[in-house]
C-alpha positions as CSV (number, residue, x, y, z in Angstrom):
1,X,35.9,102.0,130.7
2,X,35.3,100.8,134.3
3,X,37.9,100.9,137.2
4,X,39.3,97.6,137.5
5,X,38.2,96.0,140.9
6,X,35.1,98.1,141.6
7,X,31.4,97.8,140.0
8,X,30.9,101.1,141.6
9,X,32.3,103.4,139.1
10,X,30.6,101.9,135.6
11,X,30.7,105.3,134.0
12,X,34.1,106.7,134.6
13,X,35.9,107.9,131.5
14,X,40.0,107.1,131.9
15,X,40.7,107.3,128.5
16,X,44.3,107.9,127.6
17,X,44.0,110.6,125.1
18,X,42.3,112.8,128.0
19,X,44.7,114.9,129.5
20,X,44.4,115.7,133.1
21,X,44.7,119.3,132.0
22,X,41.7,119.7,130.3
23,X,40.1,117.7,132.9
24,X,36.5,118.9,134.1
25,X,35.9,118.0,138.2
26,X,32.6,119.3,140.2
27,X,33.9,120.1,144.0
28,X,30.2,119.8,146.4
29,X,31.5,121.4,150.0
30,X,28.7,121.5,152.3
31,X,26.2,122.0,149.4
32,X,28.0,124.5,147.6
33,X,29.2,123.3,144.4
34,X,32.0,124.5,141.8
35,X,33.7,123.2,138.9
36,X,37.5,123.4,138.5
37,X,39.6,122.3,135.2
38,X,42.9,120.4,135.7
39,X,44.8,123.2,133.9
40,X,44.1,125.9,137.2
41,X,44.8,122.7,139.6
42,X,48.1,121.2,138.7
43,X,49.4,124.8,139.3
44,X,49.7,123.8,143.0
45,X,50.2,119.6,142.4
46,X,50.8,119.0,145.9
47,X,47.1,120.1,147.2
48,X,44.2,118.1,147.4
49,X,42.0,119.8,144.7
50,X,45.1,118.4,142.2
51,X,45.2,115.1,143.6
52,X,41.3,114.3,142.9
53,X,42.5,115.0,139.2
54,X,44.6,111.9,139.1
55,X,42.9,109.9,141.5
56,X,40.0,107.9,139.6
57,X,42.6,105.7,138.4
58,X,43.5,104.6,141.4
59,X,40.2,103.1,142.5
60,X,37.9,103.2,145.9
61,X,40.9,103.8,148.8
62,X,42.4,106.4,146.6
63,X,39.2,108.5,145.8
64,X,37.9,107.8,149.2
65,X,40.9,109.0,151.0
66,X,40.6,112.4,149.4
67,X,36.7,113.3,149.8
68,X,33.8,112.4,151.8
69,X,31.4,110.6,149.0
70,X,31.6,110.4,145.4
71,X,28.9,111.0,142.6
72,X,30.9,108.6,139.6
73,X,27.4,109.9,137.2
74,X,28.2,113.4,137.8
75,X,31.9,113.0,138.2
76,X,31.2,114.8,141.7
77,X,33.1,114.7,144.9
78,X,31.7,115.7,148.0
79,X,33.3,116.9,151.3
80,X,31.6,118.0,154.4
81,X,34.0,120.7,155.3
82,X,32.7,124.6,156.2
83,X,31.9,126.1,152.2
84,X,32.8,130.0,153.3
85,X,36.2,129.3,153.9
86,X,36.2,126.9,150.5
87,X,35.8,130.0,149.0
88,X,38.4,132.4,150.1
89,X,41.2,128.8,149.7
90,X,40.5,128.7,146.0
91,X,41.6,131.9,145.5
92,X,44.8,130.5,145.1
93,X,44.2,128.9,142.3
94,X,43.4,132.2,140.5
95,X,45.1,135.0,142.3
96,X,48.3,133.0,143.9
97,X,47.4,134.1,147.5
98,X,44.3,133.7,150.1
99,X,42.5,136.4,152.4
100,X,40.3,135.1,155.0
101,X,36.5,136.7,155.0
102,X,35.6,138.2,158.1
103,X,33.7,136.4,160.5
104,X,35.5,133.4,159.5
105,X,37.5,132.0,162.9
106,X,41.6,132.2,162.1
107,X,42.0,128.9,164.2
108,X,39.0,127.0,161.7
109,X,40.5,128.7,158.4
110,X,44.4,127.2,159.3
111,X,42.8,124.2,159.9
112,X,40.8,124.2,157.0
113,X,44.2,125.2,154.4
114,X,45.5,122.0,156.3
115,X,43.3,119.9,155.2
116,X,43.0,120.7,151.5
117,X,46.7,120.2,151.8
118,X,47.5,124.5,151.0
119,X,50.9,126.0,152.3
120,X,49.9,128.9,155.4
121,X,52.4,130.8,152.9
122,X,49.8,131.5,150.4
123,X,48.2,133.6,153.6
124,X,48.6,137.2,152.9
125,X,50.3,138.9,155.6
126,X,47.4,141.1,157.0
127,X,45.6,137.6,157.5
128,X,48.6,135.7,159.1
129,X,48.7,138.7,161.5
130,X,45.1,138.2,162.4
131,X,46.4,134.6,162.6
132,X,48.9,135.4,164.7
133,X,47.1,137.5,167.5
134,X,44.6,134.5,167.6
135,X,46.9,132.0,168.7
136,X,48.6,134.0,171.3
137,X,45.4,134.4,172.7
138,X,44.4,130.6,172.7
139,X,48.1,130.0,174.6
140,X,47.1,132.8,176.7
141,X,44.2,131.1,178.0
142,X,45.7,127.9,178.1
143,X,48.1,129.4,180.3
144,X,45.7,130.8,182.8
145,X,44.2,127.4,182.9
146,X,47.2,125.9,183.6
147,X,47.9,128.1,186.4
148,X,44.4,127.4,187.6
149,X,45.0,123.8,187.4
150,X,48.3,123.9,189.1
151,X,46.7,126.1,192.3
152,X,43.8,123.1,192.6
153,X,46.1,120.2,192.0
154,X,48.0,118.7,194.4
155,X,50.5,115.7,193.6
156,X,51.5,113.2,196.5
157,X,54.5,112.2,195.1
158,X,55.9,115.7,195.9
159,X,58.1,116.3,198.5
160,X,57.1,118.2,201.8
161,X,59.4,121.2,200.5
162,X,57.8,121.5,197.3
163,X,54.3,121.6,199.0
164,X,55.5,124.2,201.0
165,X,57.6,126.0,198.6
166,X,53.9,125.8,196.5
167,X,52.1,127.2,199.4
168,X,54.3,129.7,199.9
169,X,54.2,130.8,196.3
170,X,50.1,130.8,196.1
171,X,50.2,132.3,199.4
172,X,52.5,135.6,197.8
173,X,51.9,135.3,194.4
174,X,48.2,135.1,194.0
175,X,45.8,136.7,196.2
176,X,42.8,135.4,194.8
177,X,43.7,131.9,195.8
178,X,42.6,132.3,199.9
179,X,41.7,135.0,202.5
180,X,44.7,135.8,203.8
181,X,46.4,135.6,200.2
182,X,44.4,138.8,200.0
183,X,45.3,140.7,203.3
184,X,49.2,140.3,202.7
185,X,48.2,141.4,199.0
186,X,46.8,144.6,201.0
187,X,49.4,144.6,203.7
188,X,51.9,145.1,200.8
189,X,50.1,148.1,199.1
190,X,49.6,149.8,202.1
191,X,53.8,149.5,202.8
192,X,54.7,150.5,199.8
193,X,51.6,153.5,200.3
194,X,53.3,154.3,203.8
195,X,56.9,154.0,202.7
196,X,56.3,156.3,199.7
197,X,54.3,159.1,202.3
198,X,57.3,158.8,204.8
199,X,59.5,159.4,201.8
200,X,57.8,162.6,201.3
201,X,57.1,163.7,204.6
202,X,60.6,163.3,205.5
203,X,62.1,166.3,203.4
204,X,59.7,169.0,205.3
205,X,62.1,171.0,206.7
206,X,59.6,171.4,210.4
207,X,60.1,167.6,210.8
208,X,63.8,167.2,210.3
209,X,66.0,167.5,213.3
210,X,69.9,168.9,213.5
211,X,72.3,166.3,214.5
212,X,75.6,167.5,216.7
213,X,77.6,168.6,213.5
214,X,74.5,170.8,212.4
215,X,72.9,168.7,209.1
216,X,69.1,167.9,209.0
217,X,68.6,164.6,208.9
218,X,65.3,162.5,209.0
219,X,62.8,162.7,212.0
220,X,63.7,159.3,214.2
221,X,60.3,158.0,214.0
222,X,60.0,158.7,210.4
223,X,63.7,156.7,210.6
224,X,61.9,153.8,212.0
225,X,58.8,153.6,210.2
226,X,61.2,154.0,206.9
227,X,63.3,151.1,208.5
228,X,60.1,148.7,209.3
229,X,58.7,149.0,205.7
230,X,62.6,148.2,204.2
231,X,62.3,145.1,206.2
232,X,58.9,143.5,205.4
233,X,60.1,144.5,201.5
234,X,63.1,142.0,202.6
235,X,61.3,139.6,203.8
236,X,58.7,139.5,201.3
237,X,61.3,139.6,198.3
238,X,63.6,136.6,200.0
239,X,60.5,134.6,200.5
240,X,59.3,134.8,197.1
241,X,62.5,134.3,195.7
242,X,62.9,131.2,197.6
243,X,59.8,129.8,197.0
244,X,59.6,130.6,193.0
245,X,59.8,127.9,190.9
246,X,62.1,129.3,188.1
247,X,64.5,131.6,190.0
248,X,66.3,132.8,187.4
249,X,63.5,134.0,185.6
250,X,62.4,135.4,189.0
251,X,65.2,137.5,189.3
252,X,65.4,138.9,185.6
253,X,62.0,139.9,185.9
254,X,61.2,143.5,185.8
255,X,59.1,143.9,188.6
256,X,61.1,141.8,190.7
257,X,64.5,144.2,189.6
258,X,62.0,147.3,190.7
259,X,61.9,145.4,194.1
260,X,65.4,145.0,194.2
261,X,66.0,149.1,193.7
262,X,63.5,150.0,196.1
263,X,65.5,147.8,198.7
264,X,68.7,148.2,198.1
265,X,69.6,151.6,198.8
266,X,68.5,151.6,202.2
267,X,71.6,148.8,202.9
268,X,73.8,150.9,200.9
269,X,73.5,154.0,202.5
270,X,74.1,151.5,206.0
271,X,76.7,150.8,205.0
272,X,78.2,153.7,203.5
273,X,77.1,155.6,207.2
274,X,78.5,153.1,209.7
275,X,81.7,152.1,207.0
276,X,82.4,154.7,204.8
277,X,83.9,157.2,206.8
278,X,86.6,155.1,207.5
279,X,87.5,154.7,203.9
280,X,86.6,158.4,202.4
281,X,85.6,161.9,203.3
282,X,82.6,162.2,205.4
283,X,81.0,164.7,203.0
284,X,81.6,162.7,200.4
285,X,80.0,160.0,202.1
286,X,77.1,162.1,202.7
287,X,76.6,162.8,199.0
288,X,76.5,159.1,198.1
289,X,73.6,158.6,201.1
290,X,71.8,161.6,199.7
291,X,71.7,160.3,196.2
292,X,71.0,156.9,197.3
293,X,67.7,158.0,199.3
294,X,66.5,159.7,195.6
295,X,66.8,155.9,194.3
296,X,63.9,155.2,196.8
297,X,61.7,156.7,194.5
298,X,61.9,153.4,192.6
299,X,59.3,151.8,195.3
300,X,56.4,153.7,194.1
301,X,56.5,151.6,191.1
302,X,55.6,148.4,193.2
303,X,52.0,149.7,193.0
304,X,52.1,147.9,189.5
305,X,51.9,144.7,191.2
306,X,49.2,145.6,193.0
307,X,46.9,147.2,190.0
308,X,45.8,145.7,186.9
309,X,45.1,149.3,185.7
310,X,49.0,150.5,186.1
311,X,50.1,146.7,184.4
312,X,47.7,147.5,181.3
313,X,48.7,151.5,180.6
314,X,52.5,149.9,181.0
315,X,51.3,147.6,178.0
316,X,49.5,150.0,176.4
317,X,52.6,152.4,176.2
318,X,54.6,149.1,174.9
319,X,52.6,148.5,172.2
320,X,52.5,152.0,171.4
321,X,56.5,153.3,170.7
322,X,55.7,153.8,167.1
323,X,53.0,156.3,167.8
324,X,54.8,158.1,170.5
325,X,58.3,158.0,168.1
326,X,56.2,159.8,165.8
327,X,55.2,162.3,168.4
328,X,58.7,162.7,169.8
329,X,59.7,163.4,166.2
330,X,57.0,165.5,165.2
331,X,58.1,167.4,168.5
332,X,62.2,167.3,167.8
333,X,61.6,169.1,164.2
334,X,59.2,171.8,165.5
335,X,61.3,172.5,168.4
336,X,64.8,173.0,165.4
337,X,62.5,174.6,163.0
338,X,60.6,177.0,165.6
339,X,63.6,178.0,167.7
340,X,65.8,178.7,164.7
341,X,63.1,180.9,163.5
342,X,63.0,182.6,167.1
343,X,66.5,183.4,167.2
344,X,66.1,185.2,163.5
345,X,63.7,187.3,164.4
346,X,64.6,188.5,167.9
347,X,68.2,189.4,166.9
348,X,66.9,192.8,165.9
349,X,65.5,193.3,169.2
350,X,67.7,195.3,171.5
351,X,66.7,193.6,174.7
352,X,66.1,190.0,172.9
353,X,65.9,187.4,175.2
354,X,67.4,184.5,172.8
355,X,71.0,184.2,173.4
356,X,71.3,181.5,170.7
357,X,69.8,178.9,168.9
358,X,70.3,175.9,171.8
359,X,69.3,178.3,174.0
360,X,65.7,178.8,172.0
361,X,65.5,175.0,172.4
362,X,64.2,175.4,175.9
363,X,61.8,178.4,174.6
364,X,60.3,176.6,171.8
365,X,59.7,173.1,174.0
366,X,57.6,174.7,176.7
367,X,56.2,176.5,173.8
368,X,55.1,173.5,172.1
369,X,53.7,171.6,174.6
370,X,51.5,174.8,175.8
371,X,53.4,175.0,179.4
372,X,54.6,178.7,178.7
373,X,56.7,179.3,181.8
374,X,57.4,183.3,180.2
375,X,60.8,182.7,181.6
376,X,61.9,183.7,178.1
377,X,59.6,185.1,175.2
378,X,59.8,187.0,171.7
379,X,59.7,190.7,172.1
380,X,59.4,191.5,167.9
381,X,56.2,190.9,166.2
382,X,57.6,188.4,163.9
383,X,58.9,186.4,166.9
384,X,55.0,186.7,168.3
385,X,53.4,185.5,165.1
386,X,56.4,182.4,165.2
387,X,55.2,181.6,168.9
388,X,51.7,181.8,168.1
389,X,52.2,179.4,165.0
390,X,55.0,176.7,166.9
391,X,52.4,176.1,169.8
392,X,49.7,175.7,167.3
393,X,51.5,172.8,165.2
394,X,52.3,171.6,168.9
395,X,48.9,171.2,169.6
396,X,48.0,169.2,166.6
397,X,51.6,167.2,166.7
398,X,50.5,166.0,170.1
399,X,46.8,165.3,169.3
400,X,47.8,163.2,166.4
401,X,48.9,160.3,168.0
402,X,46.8,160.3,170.9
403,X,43.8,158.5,169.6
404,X,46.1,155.2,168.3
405,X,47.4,155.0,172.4
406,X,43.7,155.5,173.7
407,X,42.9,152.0,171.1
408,X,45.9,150.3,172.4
409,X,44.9,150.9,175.7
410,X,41.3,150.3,175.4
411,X,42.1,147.1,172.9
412,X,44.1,145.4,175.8
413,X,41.8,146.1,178.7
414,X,39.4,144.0,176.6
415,X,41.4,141.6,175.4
416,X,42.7,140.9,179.5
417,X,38.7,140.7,180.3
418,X,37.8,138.3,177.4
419,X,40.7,135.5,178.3
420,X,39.5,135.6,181.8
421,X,36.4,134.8,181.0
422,X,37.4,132.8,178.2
423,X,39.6,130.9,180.9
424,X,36.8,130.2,183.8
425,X,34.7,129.4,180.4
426,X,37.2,126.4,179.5
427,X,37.4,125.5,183.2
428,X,33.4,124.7,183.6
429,X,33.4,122.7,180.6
430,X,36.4,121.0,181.8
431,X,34.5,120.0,184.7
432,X,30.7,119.2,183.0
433,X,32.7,117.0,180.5
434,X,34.5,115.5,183.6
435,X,31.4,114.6,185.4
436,X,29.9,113.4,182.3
437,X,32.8,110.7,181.7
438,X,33.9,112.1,178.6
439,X,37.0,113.3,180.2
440,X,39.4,111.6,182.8
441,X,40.5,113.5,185.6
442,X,44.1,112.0,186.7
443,X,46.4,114.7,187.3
444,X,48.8,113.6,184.2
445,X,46.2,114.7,181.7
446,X,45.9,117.6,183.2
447,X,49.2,118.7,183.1
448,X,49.4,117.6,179.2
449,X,47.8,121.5,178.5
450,X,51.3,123.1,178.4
451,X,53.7,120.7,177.5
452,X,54.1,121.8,173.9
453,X,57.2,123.5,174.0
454,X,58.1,125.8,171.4
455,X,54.7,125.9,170.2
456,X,53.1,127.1,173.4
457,X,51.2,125.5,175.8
458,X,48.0,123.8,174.2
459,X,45.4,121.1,174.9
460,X,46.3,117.7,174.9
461,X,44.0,115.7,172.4
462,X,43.0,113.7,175.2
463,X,40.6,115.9,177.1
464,X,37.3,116.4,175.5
465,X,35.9,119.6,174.7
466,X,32.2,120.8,174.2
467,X,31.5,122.0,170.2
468,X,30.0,125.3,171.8
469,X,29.7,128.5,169.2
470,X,30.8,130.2,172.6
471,X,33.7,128.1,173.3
472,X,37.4,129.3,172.1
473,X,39.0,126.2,171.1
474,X,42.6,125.6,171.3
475,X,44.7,124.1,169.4
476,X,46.1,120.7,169.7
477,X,49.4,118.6,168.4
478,X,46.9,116.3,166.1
479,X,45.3,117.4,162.9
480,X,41.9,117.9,164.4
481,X,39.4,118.9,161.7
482,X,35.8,119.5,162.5
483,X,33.4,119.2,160.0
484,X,31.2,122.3,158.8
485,X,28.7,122.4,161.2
486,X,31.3,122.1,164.3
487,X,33.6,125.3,162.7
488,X,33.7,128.3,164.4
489,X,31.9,131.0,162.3
């Protein structure tokens, strides 16, 4: 019977008594062909495998708005999509979920379940992780981009404060963005280096003086050096926080409340010196000045700022609190196990040097973790052979997770090196395509890469990107699907 309104399809068999069940298609992506029976493909109607079973009845738009080309003699449709991942998507046709090959990029695969028309929740969960990782990448890089973008761009319908508030903010914020960006970027470190020495220095009991009532107290120039670092701390937190563009995210930052601690005291405990005595004791007042100066330990972390290194052990350590839960409770059971043991077997010993059981908590941690002070330590051969054994399974409780925190560590040190170069990667084709005209260069497009909301900052559909194997392509609000020999293998 031929389809009504087309001479194309002569040959194509619509009779009625055919059901689409026992219907016989041949699939041809990119060359690779395979035959599929309507039975396996109505399982999931809503795909577009099951929708070329009822299609041929519906003429040239509807077969031609489901494939690429159609064979009518051989009853064979033909797509030019990428045939690996073909593969691992018809899986769910048999086995009611999909794993993606390796090798095959996440980004191409989601796109490619997309268009055969196949819910991401057929994904098995190792593969949607790998999924997931990828995509925080991608906005990752888009990110960096963005903040390129922003640093180079300059928008003349901003006001003179926002230019300055912008300068201000590059100028603190980012010393690779000029030369003197980079020496305040130094200046900083070397404060925070000289505040944390005077610190130090200041507790040797040669280089304190007595004041009239007989306390040591800080040498004067130590005072004064200590005093000249607090204020360009000040000055360099109040500048930054007036010049940020999101304050409140400015001041719930981390780093920025590390700031505030390592500043802070030092006005407290002026206060508390020239105030307090007038409203409490003046030892007590001492006490709170004392404990206050401890809290100025809190600068040294400032250094993170300053060092990549310190920033990715700090994520490293993050991503690792299931490892090091497992050490700590590897740790907490030897330590109840070991010192319960310890206080057994020393009992009988005359001169034993485990009081009790809390007591042996202390014994069996420095035992454990090989430190050994010999403060206190098993006098009965049974409590030597239980030492010998607890810092044994110490050694191997600690070893264990070690090796997982290494990979964390080593895995995002990587990672940080690949976007960067991912980033400056996406910014040279940014600017061939731009000199080539197949990309416009107002500032409005431009600032289209992050305005996706909820989803993460992407490209906007309107800049053109180069199909390089090299090139990490990110993704866009449209349904962009590349044909097979544009994926990313």
């Amino acid at each position: 019977i031929k389809m009504a309104g087309d001479s194309r399809f002569p040959d194509v068999d619509t009779d009625e008594s055919e059901k689409s069940e026992e219907m016989e298609i041949v699939v041809n992506v990119g060359g690779v062909r395979q035959v599929f029976y309507g039975d396996n493909l109505n399982q999931y109607p809503e795909t577009r495998l099951a929708e070329l079973v009822n299609c041929l009845s519906g003429g040239y738009d509807s077969i031609f708005s489901l494939c690429d080309d159609y064979d009518p003699g051989k009853r064979e449709f033909y797509f030019d999509r990428d045939p690996d991942a073909f593969k691992c998507i018809i899986d769910v046709y048999y086995f009611g979920e999909i794993h993606m090959k390796k090798g095959i990029c996440p980004i191409c695969f989601k796109n490619e379940m997309e268009f055969w028309k196949v819910d991401l929740k057929f994904l098995d969960d190792c593969c949607k992780a790998h999924l997931s990782e990828k995509k925080e990448e991608l906005e990752e890089i888009a990110r960096r981009v963005q903040l390129i973008l922003d640093d180079l761009g300059v928008d003349a319908s901003e006001s003179r404060w926002k230019k300055c508030q912008k300068c201000i903010w590059k100028f603190l914020e980012k010393p690779e963005s000029s030369y003197p960006a980079r020496v305040i970027a130094v200046l900083s470190f070397l404060f925070i280096l000289i505040s944390s020495v005077v610190m130090c220095v200041g507790t040797i009991p040669d280089l304190q003086v007595v004041d009239a009532e007989g306390n040591r107290m800080e040498h004067p120039t130590l005072d004064s050096i200590e005093t000249a670092c607090i204020g360009w701390f000040t000055m360099e937190y109040v500048l930054r926080l007036i010049s940020s563009p999101n304050k409140l995210h400015f001041a719930l930052s981390f780093m920025n409340i590390v700031d505030v601690l390592a500043i802070l005291p030092f006005y407290v405990s002026l206060t508390l010196t020239h105030l307090g005595a007038k409203l409490m004791e003046l030892s007590n007042v001492q006490q709170a000045v004392q404990a206050l100066r401890i809290m100025r330990i809190a600068r040294i972390f400032k250094l993170a700022r300053h060092s990549s290194g310190l920033q990715t052990l700090t994520y490293a350590l993050k991503r690792s609190f299931k490892e090091l839960g497992l050490l700590l409770m590897y740790l907490a059971v030897g330590i109840f196990v070991f010192s319960a043991l310890g206080y057994t077997m020393e009992q009988s010993h005359p001169e034993t040097l485990f009081k009790s059981i809390p007591q042996s908590f202390w014994w069996a941690i420095i035992t454990m973790t090989t430190v050994g002070y010999g403060d206190i330590y098993p006098k009965t051969t049974l409590g030597k052979l239980n030492a010998a054994i607890s810092f044994l399974c110490g050694v191997i409780a600690i070893a264990l997770p070690i090796h997982p925190i290494i990979n964390n560590f080593v895995r995002y040190y990587n990672k940080q090196r690949v976007l960067e170069t991912a980033a400056k990667h996406e910014l040279e084709l940014m600017e061939l395509n731009s000199a080539e005209g197949k990309a416009t260069g107002s500032r409005s497009e431009l600032e289209d890469l992050s305005r996706e909301g909820k989803e993460g900052p992407f490209y906007s559909s309107r800049i053109k990107v180069s199909h390089s194997d090299t090139f990490i392509h990110l993704l866009s609000e449209e349904k962009h699907y590349r044909t097979r020999l544009q994926s990313c293998k």
